[in-house]
N, C-alpha and C positions, 0 to 999 in steps of 0.2 A: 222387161222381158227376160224371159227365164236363157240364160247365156252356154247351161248345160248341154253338151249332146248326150243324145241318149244312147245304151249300150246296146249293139245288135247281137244278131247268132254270128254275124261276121265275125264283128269284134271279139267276140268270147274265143273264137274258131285261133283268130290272127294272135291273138297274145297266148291261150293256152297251147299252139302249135297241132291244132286236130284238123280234122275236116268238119266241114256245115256238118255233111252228113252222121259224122260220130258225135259231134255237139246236141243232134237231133235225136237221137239215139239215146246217149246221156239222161238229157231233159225227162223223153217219154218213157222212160223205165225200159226201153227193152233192151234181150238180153245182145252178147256180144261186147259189149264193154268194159274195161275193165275196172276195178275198184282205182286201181291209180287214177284213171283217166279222168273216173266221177270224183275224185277227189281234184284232180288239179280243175276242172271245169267249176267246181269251187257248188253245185247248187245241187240238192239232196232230190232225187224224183217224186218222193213223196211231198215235201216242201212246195215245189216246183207245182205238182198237180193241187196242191191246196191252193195255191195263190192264183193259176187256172182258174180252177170252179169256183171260187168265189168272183173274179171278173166276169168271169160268164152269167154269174145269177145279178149278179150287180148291172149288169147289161139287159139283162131280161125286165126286170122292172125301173127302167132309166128309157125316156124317150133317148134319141127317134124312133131307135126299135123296140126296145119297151113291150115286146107284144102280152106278155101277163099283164103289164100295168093297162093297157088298153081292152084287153077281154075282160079283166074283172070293171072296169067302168062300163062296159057294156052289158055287160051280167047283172051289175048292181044298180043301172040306171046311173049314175051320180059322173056327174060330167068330170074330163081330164085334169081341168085345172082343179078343183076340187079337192079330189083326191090325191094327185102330185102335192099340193101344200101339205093335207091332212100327214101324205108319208117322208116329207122332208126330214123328220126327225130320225126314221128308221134309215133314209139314205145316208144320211150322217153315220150311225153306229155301223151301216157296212163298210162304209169309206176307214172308217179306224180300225175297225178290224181286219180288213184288209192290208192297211200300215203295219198294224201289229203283225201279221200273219207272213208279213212280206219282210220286213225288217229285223223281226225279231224270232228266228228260226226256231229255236228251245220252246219258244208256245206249240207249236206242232210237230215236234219231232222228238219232247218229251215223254208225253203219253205213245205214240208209236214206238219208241226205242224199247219202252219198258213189255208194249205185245209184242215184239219184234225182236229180241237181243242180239239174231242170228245178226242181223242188218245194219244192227246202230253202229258198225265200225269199229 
């Protein structure tokens, strides 16, 4: 069993000295915060929002809720399990790019930094 705890907006809150609420603030891009702040919070908004919307599409076609994966079997006739195997190879490629996207910040904040200079820091 995995022995890790996992890191919350607490924890981020209690070690970098903010409040939830500026921690929250931080994360969602909006304004009010300061560049220190997002720097000591240690996680870039843009970053932050790519590794969001990828859990979210990754959750949309992933039972239980799944609902694209279950409209398109119903659209397509071709029953759940079926199609769940057929697309196990694509849940895989989003599972890594999600790792990459999560862990390895410079995949997505490379091409941003370069449309973006004001921001890259």
């Amino acid at each position: 069993m995995n022995s890790e705890k996992r890191v919350t907006i607490k924890d981020v809150a209690r070690e970098s000295g903010y409040s939830i609420a500026t921690i929250h603030c931080a994360l969602n891009g909006k304004p009010g915060v300061g560049d220190a702040a997002r720097q000591q919070i240690g996680v870039d908004p843009v970053q932050f929002g790519c590794i969001m919307i990828l859990n979210l599409g990754i959750g949309l076609v992933t039972p239980p809720v799944g609902s694209t994966l279950f409209i398109g079997s119903a659209i397509s006739k071709v029953p759940i399990e079926r199609l769940g195997k057929t697309l196990l190879p694509f849940f895989v490629v989003m599972l890594v790019v999600l790792a990459i996207v999560t862990y390895w910040p410079a995949f997505t904040m490379t091409i941003t930094n370069m449309i973006m200079p004001v921001m890259a820091g």
